[in-house]
C-alpha positions as a printed NumPy array, in Angstrom:
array([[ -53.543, -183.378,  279.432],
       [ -50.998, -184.148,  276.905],
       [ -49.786, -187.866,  276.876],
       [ -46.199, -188.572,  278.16 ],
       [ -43.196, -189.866,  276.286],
       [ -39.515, -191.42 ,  276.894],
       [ -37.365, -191.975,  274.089],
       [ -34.209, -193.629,  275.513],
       [ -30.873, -193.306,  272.912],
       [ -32.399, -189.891,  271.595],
       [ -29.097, -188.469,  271.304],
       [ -28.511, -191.002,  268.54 ],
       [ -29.126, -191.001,  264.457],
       [ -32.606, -192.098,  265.205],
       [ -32.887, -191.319,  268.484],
       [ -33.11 , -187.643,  267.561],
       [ -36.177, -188.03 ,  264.653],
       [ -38.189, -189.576,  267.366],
       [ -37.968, -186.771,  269.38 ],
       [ -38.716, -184.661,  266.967],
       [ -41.871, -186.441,  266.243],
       [ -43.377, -187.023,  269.247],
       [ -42.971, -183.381,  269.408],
       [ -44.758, -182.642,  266.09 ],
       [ -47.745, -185.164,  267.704],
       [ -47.784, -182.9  ,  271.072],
       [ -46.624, -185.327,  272.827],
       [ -44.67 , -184.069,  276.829],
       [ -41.495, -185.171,  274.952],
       [ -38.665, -186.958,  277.365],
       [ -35.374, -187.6  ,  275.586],
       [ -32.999, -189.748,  277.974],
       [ -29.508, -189.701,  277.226],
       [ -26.016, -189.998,  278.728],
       [ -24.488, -186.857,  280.729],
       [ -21.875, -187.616,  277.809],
       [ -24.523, -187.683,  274.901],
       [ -24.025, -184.651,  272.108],
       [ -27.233, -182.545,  271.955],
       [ -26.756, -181.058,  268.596],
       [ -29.706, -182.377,  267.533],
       [ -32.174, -181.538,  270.491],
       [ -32.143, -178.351,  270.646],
       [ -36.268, -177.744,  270.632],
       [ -36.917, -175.974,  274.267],
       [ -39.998, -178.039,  274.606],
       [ -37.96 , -181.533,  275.176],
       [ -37.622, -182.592,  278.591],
       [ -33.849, -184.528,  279.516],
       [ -33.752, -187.152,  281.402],
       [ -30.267, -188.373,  282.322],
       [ -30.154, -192.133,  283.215],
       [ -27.171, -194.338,  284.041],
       [ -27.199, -197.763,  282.932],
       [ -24.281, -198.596,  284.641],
       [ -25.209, -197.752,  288.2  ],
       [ -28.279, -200.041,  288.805],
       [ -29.141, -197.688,  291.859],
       [ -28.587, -194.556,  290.343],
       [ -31.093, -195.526,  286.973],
       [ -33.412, -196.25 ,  289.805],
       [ -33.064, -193.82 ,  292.166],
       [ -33.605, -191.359,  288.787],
       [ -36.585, -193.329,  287.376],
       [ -38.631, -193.221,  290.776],
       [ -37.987, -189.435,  292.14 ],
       [ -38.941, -188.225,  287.902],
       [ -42.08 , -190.703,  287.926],
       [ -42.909, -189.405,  291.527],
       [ -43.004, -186.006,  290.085],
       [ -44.311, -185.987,  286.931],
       [ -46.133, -189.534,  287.056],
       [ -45.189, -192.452,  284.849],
       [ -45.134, -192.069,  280.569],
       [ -47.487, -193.339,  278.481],
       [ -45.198, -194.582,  276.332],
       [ -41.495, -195.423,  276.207],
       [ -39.671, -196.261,  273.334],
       [ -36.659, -198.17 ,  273.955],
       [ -34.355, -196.711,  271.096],
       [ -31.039, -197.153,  273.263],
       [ -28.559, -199.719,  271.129],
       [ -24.827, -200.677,  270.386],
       [ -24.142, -201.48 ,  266.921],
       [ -20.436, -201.862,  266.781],
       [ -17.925, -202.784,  269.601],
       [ -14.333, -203.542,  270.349],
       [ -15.386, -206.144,  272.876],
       [ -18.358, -207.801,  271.385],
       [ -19.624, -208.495,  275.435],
       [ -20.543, -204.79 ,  275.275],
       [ -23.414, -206.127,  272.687],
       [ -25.046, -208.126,  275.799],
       [ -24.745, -205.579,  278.207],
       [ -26.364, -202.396,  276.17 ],
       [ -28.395, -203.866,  273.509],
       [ -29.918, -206.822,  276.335],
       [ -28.656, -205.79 ,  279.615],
       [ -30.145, -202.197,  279.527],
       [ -33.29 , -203.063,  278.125],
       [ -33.764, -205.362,  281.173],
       [ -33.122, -202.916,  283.289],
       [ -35.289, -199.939,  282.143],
       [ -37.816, -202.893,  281.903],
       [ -37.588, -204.109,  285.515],
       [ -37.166, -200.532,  287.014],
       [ -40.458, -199.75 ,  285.1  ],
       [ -42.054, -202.863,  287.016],
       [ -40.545, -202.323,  289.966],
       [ -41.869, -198.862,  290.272],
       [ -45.491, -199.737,  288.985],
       [ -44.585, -197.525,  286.331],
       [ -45.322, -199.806,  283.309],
       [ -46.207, -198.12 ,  280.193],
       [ -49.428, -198.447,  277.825],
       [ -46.601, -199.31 ,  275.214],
       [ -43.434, -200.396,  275.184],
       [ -41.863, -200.565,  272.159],
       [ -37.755, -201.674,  271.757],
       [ -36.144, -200.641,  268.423],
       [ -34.504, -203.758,  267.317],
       [ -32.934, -204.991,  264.351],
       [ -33.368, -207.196,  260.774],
       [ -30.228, -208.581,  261.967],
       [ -32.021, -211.23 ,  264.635],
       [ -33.474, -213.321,  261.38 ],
       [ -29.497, -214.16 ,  260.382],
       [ -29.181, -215.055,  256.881],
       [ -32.169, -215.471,  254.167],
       [ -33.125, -217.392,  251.538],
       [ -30.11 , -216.603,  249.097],
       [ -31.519, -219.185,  246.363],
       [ -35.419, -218.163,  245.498],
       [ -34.829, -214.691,  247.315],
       [ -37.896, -214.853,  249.467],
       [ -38.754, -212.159,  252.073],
       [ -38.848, -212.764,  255.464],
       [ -42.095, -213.481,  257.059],
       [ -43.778, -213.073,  260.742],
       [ -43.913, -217.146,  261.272],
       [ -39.75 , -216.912,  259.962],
       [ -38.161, -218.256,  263.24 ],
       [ -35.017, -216.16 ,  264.119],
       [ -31.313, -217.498,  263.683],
       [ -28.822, -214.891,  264.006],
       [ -25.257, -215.176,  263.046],
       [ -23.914, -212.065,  264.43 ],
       [ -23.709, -211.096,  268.281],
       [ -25.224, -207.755,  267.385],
       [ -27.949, -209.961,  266.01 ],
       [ -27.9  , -212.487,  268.992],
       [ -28.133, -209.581,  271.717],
       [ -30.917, -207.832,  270.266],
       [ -32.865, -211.461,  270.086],
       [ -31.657, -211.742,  273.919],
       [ -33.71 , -208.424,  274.451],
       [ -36.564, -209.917,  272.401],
       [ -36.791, -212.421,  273.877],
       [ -36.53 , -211.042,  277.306],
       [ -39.769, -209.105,  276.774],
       [ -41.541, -211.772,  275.157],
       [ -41.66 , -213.435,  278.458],
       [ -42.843, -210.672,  280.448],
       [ -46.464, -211.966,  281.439],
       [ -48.902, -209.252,  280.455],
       [ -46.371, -206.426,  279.772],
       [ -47.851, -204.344,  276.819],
       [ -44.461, -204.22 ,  274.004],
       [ -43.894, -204.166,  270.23 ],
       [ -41.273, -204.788,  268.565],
       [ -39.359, -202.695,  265.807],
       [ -37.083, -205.302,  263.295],
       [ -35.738, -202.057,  261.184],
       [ -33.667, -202.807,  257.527],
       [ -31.136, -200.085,  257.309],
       [ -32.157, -196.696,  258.358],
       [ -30.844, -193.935,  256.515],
       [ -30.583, -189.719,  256.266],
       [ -30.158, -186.434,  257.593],
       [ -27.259, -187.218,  260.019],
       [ -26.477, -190.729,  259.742],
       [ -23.057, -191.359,  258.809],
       [ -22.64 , -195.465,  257.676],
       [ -24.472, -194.853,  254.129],
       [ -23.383, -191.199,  254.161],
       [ -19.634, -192.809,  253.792],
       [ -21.032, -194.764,  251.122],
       [ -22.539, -192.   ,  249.544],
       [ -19.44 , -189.613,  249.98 ],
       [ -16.993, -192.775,  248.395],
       [ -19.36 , -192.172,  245.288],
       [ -18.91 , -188.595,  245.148],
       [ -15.056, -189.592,  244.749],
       [ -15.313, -191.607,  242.126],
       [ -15.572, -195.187,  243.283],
       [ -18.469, -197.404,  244.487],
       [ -17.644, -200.738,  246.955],
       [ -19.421, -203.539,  246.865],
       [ -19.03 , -206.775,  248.436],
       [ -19.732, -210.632,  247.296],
       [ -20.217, -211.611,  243.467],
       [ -23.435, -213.013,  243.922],
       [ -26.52 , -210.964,  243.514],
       [ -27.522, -208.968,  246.474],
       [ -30.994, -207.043,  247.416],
       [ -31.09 , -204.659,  249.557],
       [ -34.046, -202.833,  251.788],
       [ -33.93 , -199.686,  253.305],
       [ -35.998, -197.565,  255.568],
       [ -36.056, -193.547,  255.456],
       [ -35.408, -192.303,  258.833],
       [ -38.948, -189.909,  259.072],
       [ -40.706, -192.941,  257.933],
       [ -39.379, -195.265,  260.485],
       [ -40.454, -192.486,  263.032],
       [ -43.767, -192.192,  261.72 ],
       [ -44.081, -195.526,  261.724],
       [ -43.103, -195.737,  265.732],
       [ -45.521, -193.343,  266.979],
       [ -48.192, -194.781,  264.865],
       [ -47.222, -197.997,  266.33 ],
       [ -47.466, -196.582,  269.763],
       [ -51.173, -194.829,  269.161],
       [ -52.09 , -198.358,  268.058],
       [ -52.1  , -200.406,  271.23 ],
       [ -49.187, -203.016,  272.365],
       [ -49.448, -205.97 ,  270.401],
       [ -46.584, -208.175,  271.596],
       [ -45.514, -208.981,  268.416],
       [ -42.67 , -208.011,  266.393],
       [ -42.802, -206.355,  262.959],
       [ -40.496, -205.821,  260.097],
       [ -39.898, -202.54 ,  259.127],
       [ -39.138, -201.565,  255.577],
       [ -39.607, -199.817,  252.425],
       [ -41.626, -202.417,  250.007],
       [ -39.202, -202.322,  247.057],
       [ -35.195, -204.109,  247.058],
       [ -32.529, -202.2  ,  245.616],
       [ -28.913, -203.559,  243.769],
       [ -26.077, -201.87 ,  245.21 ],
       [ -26.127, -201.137,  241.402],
       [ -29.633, -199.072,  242.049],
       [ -28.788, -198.023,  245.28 ],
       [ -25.096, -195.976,  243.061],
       [ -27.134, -195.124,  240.327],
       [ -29.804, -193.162,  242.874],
       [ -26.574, -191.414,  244.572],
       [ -24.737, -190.843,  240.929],
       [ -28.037, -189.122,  239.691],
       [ -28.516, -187.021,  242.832],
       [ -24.547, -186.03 ,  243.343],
       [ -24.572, -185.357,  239.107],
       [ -22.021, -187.865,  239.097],
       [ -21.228, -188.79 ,  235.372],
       [ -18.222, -191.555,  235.896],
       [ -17.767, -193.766,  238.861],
       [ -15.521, -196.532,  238.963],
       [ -17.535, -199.937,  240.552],
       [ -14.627, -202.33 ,  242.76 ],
       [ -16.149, -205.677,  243.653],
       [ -14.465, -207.008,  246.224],
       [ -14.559, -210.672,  246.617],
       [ -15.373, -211.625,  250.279],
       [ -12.223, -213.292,  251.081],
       [ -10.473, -210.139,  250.749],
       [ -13.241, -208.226,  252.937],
       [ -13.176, -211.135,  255.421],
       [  -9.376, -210.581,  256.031],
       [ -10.046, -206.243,  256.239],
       [ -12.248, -206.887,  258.706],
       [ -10.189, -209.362,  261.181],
       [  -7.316, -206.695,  260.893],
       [  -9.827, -203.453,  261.284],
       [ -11.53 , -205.103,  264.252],
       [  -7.67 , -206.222,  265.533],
       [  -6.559, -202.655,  264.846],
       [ -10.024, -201.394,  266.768],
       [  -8.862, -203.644,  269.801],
       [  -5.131, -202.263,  269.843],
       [  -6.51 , -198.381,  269.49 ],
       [  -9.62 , -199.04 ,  272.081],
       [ -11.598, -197.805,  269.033],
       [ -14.9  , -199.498,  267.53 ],
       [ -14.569, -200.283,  263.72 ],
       [ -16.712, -200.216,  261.391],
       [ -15.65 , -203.238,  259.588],
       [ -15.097, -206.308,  262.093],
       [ -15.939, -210.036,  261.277],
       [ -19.766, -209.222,  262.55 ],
       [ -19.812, -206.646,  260.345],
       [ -18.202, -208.516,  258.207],
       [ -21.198, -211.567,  258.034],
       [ -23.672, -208.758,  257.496],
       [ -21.839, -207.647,  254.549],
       [ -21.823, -211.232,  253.12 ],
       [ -25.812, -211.647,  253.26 ],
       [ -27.26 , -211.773,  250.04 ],
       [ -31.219, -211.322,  251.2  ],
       [ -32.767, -208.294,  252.714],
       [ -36.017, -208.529,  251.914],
       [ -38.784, -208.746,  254.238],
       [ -42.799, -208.838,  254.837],
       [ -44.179, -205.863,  256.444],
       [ -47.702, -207.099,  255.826],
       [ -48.507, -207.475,  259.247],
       [ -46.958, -203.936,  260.073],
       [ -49.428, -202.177,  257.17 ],
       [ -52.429, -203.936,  258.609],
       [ -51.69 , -203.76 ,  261.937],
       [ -50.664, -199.366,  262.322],
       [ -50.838, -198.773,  258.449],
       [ -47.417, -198.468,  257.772],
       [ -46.577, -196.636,  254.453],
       [ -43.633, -195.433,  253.957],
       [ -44.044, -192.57 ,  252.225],
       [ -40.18 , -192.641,  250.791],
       [ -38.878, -194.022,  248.026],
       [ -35.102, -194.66 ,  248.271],
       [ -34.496, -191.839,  245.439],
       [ -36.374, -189.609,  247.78 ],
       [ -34.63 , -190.392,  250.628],
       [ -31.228, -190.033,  249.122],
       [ -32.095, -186.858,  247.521],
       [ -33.528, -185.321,  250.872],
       [ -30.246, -187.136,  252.889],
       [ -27.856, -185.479,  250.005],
       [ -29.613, -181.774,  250.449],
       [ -28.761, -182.075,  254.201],
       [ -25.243, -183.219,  253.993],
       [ -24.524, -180.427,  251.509],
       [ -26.048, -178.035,  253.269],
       [ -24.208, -179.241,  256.342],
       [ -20.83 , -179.377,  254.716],
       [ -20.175, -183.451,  255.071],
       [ -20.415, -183.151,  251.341]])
């Protein structure tokens, strides 16, 4: 009997390679989303939907209990549901901590608990590094986050850290990146233009994650037992953002591009008046002063030691072969 599956968030960037490769594993796939949720990316017959409504505590549980009563409870569940940008930063606690609780307690509740559980959280819960010796983030590193988005995802953390006996693990991904994500893909199409941003004067590493990795690196996660522990997740090698242009420049044959430093005062002032703008439109911007702390840190480097030993993790792309499989896509697609 093939082992059961639900990915919640699988309409999402991510959401949708997880799917994909708990399909490619045989897995009875269940993608949960929103009756609101775009599909264009789930279109494989074999994926079961599951529609589940955070925001109606009877209805998520009155859905949870007649599909487990069914079809019987899933082996695993990978919490992938998250909010990364908001124009009322309360939303943060109520997706990104507030609905893990609840798909946790329902899943309790209905004796329904899961040989793994494992929430996709974020680098962002470890605040800022060590911006002086640049040294990577390590498992006994405790967390001090300076964002909400990093404080809710530490709320849900924490939340399952003191569940007594529940079987989790916990994803801490760098940036994920593409075949349909659209952050770097901005990046990458301001390149294409002519002109590379950067923020901050001071030297900056960053770490990135290729999205089929990252969902390699989940189920294999999953197929290795809970170990309620969290684990950084991240290609080995750092990148400058003047790599990172160079990578895009060489894929896009990009001869000249004009580099604009901006110095953080001036990014720190964009993003009050984006995220004021945001408020006044009832639109989520990208740049807001959460976003724009993130921007600021220096340090993305981090230990995924425990992660190689623990489900051999191995990324098996580099960020050139990322970008150049990310590019092919968003040609071939048109964004670019």
């Amino acid at each position: 009997m093939k082992k059961k599956i639900l990915i919640t968030g699988a309409g999402g960037f991510i959401g949708g390679y997880l799917v994909q490769e708990a399909l490619k594993r045989g897995y009875e796939t269940w993608a949960a989303v929103r009756k609101t949720t775009s599909r264009e990316f789930l279109t494989d017959e074999r994926i079961k939907f599951l529609v589940l409504d955070f925001n109606d505590t009877d209805a998520l549980h009155s859905t949870l209990k007649d599909t487990i009563e069914q079809h019987g409870k899933w082996d695993y569940v990978v919490h992938n549901l998250g909010l990364t940008k908001a124009t009322n930063y309360l939303d943060f606690e109520t997706v990104n901590y507030g609905c893990l609780k609840s798909i946790v307690d329902e899943l309790k509740a209905l004796d329904a608990v899961p040989n793994v559980f494992l929430m996709m959280s974020s680098l962002s819960v470890m605040g800022p590094g060590d911006e002086v010796d640049y040294k990577p983030f390590t498992s006994t590193d405790v967390p001090a986050p300076n964002t909400r988005y990093g404080v809710s995802k530490l709320k849900g953390e924490t939340y399952l850290q003191m569940q007594t006996g529940f079987p989790y693990t916990i994803f801490r991904c760098t940036g994920v990146y593409g075949p349909h994500e659209r952050d770097y893909f901005l990046m990458m199409k301001s390149i294409k233009r002519g002109f590379d941003f950067s923020v901050g004067f001071k030297k900056q590493l960053l770490t990135f994650i290729y999205v089929e990795d990252l969902a390699t690196a989940v189920i294999d996660a999953l197929e290795a037992g809970p170990k309620r522990k969290a684990y950084f997740i991240s290609e080995a090698q750092s990148y400058t953002q003047q790599e990172f242009r160079k990578i895009v420049c060489d894929e896009l044959g990009k001869r000249v591009v004009v580099p604009v430093t901006c110095p953080l005062w001036l990014v720190k002032i964009v993003c009050h008046v984006a995220e004021f703008i945001g408020k006044l439109t009832g639109k989520a911007s990208t740049l807001n002063p959460d976003k724009f702390r993130i921007l600021k840190q220096r340090n993305w480097l981090c230990d995924t030691t425990d992660a190689r030993r623990d489900f051999n993790f191995n990324p098996q792309h580099s960020l050139k072969q990322g970008v150049h499989k990310a590019i092919a896509w968003y040609r071939q697609a048109g964004w670019l």
